[in-house]
C-alpha positions in Angstrom: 15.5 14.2 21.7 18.7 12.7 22.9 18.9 9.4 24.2 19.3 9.4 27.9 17.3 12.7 28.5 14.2 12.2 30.6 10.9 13.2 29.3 8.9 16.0 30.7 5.2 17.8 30.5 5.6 21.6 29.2 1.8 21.9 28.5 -1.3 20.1 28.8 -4.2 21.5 26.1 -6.4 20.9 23.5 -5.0 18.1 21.0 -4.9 21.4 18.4 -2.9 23.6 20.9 -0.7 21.0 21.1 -0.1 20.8 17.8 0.3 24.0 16.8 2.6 24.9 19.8 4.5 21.3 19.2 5.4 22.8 15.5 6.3 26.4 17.2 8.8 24.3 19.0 10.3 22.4 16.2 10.9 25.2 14.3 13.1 26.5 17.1 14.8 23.3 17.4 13.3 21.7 20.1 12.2 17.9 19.5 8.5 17.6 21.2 6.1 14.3 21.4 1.9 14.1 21.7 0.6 12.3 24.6 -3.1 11.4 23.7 -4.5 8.9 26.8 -7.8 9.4 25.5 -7.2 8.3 22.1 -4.6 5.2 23.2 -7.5 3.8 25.2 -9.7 4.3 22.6 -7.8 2.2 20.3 -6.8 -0.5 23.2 -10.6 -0.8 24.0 -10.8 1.1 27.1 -11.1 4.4 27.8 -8.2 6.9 29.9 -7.8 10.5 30.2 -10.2 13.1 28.8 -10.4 13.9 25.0 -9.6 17.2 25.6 -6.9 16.8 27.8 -3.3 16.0 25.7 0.1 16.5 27.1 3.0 18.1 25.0 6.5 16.5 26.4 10.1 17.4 25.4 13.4 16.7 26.9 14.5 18.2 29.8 17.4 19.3 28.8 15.5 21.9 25.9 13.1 23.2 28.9 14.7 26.7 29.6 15.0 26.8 25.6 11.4 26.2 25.6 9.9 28.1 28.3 9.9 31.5 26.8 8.2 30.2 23.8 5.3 28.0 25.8 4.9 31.5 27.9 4.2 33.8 24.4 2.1 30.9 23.2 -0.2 30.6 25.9 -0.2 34.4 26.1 -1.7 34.5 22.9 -3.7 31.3 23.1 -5.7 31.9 26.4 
């Protein structure tokens, strides 16, 4: 991710959809970052978000390079 590029949300899933299509994205180049809520309050000592409920972000400057592939992911992953 570069330095100055703002973060954005390209999916919201299960924390193993997220995964998987966070790898799918580094192999085509694009740098992408886990956002657990549940799990961070968890570990704080309090509890925020839903445990099935994580958020994949990337830059938005990769966002029309990752479109396509979040499209044929969920596609396949409904």
């Amino acid at each position: 991710m570069r330095e100055k590029d703002q973060l954005i949300s390209i999916y919201s899933g299960s924390e193993v959809a997220c995964i998987m299509l966070k790898a799918q994205l580094e192999e085509n180049g694009i740098a992408a970052m886990i956002r657990n809520d549940f799990q961070s309050g968890v570990a704080a000592g309090f509890v925020a978000g839903f445990p099935s409920f994580i958020d994949l972000y990337i830059s938005e400057s990769d966002k029309t390079m990752a479109e396509p592939i979040v499209k044929a992911f969920e596609e396949v992953n409904r």
